[in-house]
C-alpha positions in Angstrom: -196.6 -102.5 19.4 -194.9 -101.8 22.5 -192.5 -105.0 22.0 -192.1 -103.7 18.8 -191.0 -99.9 19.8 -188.8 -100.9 22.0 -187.0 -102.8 19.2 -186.7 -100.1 17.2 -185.3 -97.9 20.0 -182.6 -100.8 20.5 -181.8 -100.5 16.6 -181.7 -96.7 16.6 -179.5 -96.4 19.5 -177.0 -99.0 18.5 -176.7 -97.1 14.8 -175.9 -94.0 17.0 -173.3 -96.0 19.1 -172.0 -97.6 15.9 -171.9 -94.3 13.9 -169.9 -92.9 16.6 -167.4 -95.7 17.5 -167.2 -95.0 14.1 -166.2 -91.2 14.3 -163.9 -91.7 16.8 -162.2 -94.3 15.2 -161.5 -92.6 12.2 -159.7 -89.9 14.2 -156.6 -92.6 14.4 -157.4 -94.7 11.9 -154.9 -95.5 8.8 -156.1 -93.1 5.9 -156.4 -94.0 2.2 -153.2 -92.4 0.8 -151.5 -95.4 -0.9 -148.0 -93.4 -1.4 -146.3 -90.2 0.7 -148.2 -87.1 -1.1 -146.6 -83.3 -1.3 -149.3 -81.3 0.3 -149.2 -77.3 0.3 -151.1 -75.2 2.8 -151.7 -71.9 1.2 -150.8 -68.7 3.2 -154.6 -67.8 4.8 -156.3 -70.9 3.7 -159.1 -71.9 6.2 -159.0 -75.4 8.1 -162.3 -75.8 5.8 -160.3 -75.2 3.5 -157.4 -77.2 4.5 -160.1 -79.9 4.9 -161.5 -80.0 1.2 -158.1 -80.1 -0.4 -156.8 -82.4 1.9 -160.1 -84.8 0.4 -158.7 -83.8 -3.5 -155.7 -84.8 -2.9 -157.0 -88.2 -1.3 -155.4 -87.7 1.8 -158.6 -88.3 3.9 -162.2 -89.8 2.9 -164.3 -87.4 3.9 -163.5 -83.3 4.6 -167.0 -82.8 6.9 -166.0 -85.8 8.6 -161.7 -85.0 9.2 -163.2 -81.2 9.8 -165.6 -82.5 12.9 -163.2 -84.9 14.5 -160.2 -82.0 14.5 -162.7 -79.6 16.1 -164.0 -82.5 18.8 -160.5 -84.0 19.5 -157.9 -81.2 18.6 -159.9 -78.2 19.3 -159.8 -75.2 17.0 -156.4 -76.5 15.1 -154.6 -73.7 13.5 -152.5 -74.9 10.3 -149.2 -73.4 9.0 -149.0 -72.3 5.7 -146.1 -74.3 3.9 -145.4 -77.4 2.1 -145.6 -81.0 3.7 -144.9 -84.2 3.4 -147.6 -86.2 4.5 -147.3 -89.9 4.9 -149.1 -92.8 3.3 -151.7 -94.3 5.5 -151.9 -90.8 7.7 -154.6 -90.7 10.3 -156.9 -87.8 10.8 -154.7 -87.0 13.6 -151.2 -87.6 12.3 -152.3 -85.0 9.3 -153.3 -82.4 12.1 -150.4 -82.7 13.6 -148.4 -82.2 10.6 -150.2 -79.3 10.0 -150.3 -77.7 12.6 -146.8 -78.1 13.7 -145.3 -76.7 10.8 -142.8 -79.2 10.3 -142.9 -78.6 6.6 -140.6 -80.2 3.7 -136.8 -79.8 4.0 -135.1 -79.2 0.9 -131.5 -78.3 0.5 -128.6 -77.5 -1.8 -124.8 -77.9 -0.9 -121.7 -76.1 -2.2 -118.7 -78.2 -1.9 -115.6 -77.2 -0.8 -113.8 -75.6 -3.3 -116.7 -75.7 -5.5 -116.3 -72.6 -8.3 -118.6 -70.5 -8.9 -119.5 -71.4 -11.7 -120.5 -74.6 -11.0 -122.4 -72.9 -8.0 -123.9 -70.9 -10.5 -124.8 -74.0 -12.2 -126.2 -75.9 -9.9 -128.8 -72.7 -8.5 -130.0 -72.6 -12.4 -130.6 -76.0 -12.6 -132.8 -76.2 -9.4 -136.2 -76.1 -10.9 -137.6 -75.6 -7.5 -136.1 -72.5 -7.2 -137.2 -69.0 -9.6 -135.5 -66.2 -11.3 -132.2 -65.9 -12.7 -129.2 -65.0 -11.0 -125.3 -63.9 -12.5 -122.2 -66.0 -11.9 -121.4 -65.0 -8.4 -117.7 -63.2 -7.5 -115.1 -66.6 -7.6 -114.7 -66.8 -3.6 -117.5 -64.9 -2.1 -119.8 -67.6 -1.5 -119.4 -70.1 1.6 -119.5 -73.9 1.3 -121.6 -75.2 3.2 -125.5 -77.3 2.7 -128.4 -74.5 2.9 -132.1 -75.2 3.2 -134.9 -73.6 0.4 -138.5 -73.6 0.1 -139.8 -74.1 -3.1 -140.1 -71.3 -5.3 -138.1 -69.2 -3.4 -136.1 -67.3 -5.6 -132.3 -68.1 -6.8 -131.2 -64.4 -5.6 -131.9 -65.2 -1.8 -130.2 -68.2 -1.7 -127.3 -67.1 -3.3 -127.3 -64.0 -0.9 -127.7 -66.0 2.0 -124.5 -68.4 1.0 -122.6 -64.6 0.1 -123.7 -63.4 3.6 -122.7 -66.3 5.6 -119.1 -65.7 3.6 -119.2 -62.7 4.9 -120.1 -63.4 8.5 -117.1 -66.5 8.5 -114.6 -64.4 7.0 -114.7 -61.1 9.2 -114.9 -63.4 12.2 -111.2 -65.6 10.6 -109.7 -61.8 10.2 -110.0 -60.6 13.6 -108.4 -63.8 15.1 -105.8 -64.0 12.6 -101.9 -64.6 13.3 -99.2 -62.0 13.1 -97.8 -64.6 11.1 -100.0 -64.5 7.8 -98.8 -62.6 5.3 -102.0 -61.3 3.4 -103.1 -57.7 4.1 -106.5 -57.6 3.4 -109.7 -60.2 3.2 -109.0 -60.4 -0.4 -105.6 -62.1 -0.3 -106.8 -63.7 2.6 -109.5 -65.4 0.5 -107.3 -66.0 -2.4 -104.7 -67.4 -0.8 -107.6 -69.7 1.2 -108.9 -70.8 -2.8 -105.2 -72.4 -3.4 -104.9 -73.9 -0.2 -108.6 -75.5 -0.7 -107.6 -76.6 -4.0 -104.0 -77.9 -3.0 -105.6 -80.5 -0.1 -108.5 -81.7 1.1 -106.7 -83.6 4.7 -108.3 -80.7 7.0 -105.2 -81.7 8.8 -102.6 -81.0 6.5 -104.4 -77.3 5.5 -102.3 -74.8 7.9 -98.7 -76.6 7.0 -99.7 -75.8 3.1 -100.7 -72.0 4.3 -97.4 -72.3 6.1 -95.7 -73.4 2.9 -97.2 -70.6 0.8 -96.5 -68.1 3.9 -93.0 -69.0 3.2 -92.6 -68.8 -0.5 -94.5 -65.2 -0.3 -92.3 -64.2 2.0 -88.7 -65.3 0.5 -90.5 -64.0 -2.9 -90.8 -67.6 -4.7 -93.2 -68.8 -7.1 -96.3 -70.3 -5.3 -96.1 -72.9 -8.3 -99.6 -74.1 -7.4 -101.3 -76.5 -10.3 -104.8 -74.8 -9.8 -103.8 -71.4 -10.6 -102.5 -72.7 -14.1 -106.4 -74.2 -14.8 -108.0 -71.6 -13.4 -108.1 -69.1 -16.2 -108.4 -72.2 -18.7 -111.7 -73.4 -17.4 -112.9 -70.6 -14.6 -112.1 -73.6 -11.7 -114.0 -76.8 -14.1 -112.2 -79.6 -14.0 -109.3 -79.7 -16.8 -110.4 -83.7 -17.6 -106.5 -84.1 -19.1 -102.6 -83.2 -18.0 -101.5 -79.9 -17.8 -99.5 -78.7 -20.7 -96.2 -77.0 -21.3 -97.5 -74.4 -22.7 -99.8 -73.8 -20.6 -97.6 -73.7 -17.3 -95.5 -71.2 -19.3 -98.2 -68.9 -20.0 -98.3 -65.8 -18.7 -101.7 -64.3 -16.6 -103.0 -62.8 -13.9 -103.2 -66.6 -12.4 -100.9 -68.4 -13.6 -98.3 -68.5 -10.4 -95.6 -70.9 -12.4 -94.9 -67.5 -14.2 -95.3 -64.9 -11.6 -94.1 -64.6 -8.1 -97.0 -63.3 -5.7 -100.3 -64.0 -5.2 -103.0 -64.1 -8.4 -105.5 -61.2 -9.2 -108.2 -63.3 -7.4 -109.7 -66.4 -5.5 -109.6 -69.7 -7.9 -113.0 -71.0 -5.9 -115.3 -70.9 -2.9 -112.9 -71.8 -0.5 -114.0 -73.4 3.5 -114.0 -72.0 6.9 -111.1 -74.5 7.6 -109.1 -73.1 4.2 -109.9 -69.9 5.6 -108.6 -69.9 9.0 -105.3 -71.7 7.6 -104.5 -68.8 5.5 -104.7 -66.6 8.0 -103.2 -69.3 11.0 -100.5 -70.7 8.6 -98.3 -73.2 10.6 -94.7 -72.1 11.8 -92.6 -74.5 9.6 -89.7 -74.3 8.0 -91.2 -76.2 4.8 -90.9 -74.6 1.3 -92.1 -77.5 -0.7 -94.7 -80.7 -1.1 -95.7 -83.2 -3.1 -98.4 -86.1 -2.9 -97.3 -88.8 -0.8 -99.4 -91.8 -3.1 -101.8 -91.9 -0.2 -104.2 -89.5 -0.3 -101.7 -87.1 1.3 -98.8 -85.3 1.0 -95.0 -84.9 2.1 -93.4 -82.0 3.0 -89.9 -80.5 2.9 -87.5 -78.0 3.8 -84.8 -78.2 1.2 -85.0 -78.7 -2.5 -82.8 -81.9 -2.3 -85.2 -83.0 0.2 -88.0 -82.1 -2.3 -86.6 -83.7 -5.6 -86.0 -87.1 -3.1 -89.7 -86.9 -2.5 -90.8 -86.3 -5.9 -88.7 -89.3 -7.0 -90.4 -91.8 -4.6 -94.0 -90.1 -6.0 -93.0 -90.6 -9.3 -92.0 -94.0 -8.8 -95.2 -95.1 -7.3 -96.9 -93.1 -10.0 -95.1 -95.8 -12.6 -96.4 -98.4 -10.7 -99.5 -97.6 -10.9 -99.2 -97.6 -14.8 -100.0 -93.6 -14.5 -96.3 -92.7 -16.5 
């Protein structure tokens, strides 16, 4: 009987030795998630809580059991409310440390440069992680640039935070600006910025075009800048076809082939860089420019110069079968 106690004390205390081995390997052992699952901690949920969802969502096999090994081996683990990513095959302790760290999903949505707005308007409505509707946005008042969203926030704060960072890039460009520019206000400076941003996208070449412009405002020339002729034909969409004659010959608040001066308004969201050129143009002599057939363009002082330039562009044009 004695023999046979002792046997049974052996089997007993190696089940407790094996059910804990057991515990603590579970703390970093792979999990059963066969795939990376979305996993939202509500605002005020309980670890318990946390625990039991985290077992719905078959993130871990057992909530009692993930619950006792965070209190033993994390302590009293505090989770974040917010929505993460968690990990196929996440350990116990990997999914507490998520948790708790707050590192949650990253979601963003980018404005281009020289995106319209509304194609910014656009792209906010047809976010189905964001809510709520929003109006077309003023043409120039919001800042390209990528900004981060959680989900379900609403379309009205991310569109205010894009106008406010604008804001903030803008007033910052005005007080450094050169005595050169020749806009009076943040309006014209942002217009003029919208042609520019429009005009090139070589960051280089951005303060010789403000330059350009600079000059043909000054001397009271036609800007004669293709994007102001669209503008009023598809609020800044792409035109998806040639320009027309009659259409650089009519007459709006935009079109600067008929009007000498600025137009009424921006034609997009222009950059920080488009920005800074309008108000920095370059001290050149330049009055004209015209694409160089490699992504670039040429510039020039004279008109002969310019008609020499747009004969070369024309002639690479035809050899590309594009006339």
């Amino acid at each position: 009987m004695r023999r046979l106690g002792c046997i049974l004390l052996i089997i007993i205390g190696l089940g407790l030795l094996g059910a804990g081995g057991n515990f603590i390997y579970g703390w970093r052992a792979a999990g059963p998630a066969t795939e990376d699952v979305n996993f939202t901690v509500a605002g005020g949920a309980s670890f318990k809580n946390v625990a039991v969802e985290l077992k719905k969502a078959g993130l871990i096999r057992s909530a009692d059991a993930f619950y006792a090994r965070a209190r033993l081996f994390a302590g009293s683990p505090v989770v974040k409310a917010g929505e993460y990513m968690i990990p196929k095959g996440a350990s116990n302790s990997q999914i507490v440390q998520i948790l708790t760290e707050g590192v949650g999903v990253n979601r963003f949505v980018t404005v281009p440069e020289g995106m319209p707005s509304i194609l910014v308007y656009e792209r906010l409505m047809a976010n189905d992680q964001l809510t709520g509707k929003i109006d077309i946005p003023a043409e120039g008042s919001v800042l390209p640039d990528t900004y981060a969203y959680d989900k379900g926030e609403s379309r009205a704060a991310v569109l205010a935070r894009m106008q406010a960072a604008m804001t903030k890039v803008l007033d910052a460009a005005w007080e450094k600006r050169s005595p050169r520019t020749i806009v009076k206000s943040k309006e014209e400076a942002v217009t003029l910025a919208s042609i520019i941003e429009k005009e090139t996208s070589i960051e280089a070449e951005r303060t010789t075009v403000a330059g350009v412009y600079t000059n043909r405002l000054r001397q009271g020339m036609m800007l004669q800048a293709d994007p102001t002729i669209i503008y009023p034909i598809t609020k800044g969409k792409p035109l998806g076809r040639r320009i027309r004659k009659s259409e650089i010959e009519s007459v709006n608040d935009y079109n600067t082939y008929a009007m000498t001066g600025l137009p009424k308004g921006p034609i997009a969201n222009p950059s920080k860089s488009s920005i800074e050129a309008a108000l920095n143009p370059k001290d050149t002599q330049a009055l004209y420019f015209v694409a160089d057939g490699k992504g670039g363009h040429i510039f020039a002082n004279t008109l002969a110069e310019h008609n020499e330039n747009v004969r070369k562009w024309f002639e690479i044009r035809r050899a590309r079968g594009e006339m």
